[in-house]
C-alpha positions in Angstrom: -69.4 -111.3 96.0 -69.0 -111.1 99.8 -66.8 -113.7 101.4 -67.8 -115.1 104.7 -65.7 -114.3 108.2 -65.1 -118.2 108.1 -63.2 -118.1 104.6 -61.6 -115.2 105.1 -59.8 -116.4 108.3 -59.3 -120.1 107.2 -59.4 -121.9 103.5 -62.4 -122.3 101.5 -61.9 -126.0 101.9 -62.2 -125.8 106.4 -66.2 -124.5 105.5 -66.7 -127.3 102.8 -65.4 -130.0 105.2 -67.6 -129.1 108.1 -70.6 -129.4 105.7 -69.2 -132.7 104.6 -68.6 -134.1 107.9 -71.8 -133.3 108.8 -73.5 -134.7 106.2 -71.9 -138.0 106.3 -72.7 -138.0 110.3 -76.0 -136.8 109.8 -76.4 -139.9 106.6 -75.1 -142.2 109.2 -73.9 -144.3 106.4 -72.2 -144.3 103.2 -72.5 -141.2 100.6 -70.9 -141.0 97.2 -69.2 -137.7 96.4 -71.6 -137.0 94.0 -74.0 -137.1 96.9 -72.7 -134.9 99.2 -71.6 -132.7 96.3 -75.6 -132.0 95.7 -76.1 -131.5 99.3 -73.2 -129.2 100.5 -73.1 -127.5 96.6 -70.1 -128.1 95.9 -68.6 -129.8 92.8 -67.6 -133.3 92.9 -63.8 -133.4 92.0 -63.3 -130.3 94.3 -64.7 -132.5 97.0 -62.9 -135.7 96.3 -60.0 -133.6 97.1 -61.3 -132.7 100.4 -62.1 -136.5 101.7 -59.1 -137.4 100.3 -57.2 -135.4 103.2 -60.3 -136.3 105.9 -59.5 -140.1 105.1 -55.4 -139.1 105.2 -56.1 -137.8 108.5 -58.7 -141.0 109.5 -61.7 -139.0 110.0 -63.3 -140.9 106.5 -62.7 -143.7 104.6 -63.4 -144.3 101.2 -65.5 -147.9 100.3 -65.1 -149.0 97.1 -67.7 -150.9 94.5 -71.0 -150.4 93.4 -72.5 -149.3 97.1 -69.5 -147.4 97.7 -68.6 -143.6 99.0 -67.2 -142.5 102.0 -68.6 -142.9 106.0 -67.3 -141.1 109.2 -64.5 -143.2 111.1 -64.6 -141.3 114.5 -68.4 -140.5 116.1 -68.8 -136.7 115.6 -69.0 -136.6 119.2 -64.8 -137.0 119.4 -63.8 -135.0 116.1 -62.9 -131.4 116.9 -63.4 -128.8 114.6 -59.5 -128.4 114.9 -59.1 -132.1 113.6 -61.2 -131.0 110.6 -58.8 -128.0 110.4 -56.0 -129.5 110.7 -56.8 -132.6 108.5 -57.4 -129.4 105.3 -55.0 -127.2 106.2 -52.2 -130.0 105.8 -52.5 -129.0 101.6 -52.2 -125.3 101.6 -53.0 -123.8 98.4 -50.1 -121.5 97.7 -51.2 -117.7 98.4 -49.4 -114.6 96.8 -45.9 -116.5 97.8 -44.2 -113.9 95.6 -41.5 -112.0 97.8 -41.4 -108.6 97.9 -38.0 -106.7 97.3 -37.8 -105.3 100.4 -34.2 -106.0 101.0 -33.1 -107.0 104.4 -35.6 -104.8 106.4 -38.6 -106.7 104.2 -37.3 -109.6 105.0 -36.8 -109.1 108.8 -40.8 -108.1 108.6 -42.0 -111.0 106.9 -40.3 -113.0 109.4 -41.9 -111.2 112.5 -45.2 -111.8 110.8 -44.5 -115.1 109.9 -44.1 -115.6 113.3 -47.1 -113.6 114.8 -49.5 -115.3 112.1 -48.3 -118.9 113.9 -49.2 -117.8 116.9 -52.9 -116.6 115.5 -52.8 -120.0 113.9 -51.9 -121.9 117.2 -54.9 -119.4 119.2 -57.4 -120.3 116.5 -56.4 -124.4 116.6 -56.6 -124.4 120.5 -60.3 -122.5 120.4 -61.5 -125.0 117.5 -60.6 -127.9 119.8 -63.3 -127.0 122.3 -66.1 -127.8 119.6 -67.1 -131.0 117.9 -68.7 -131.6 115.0 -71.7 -132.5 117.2 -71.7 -129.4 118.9 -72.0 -127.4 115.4 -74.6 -130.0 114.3 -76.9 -129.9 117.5 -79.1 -127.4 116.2 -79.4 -128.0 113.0 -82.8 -129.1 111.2 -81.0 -130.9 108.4 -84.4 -132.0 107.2 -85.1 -128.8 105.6 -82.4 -129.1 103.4 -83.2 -132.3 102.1 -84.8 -132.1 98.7 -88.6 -132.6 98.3 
């Protein structure tokens, strides 16, 4: 299985909650998970993970009872795709964290990355900030996604 440029230079979760976001902006209402599950294929719990960090970061919020689901906050006109990056990236899953026994030198390397993959970060989070949610969705024809 090939994995797309976008997850392999952010998490899995950055991709999903673009489509989410959009979906909910394009809705212009309320959407229960299992909704936008169908829409951005995706399963539902996996999902309720991600709007759980959009609403901790106020881009969503969750309304409860029979009608309920989740609606965009913030007009996707004023959310950055480094908001949306920033809101996922708050939980990161825990990659390969095992050290290697490298001794002191190892550990003098893994520092100097450290601090050259912050930087990368930082470059990454400043060029996502030029683009909002309604730039990426400008073009889209959302219509043709929508079942028949």
């Amino acid at each position: 299985m090939k994995i797309s440029r976008i997850d392999q230079i952010t998490k899995p979760r950055f991709r999903i909650a673009v489509h989410v976001l959009a979906w909910l902006s394009h809705s212009g209402g309320v959407l229960s998970s299992s909704a936008i599950a169908g829409q951005v294929n995706s399963h539902a719990t996996f999902l309720r993970r991600i709007l759980a960090l959009l609403s901790r970061s106020e881009i969503v919020e969750a309304k409860e009872g029979r009608d309920g689901g989740y609606f965009l906050i913030i007009p996707p006109e004023q959310i950055t795709l480094a908001d949306i990056y920033l809101a996922i990236e708050d939980e990161r899953e825990s990659d390969n964290k095992d050290d290697l026994d490298c001794g002191e030198a190892g550990r003098q390397l893994d520092l100097k990355l450290e601090a050259l993959m912050a930087k990368a970060e930082q470059q990454l989070i400043d060029y996502l900030s030029q683009f909002t949610l309604s730039d990426v969705m400008a073009e889209i024809d959302f219509d043709k996604s929508l079942p028949e």
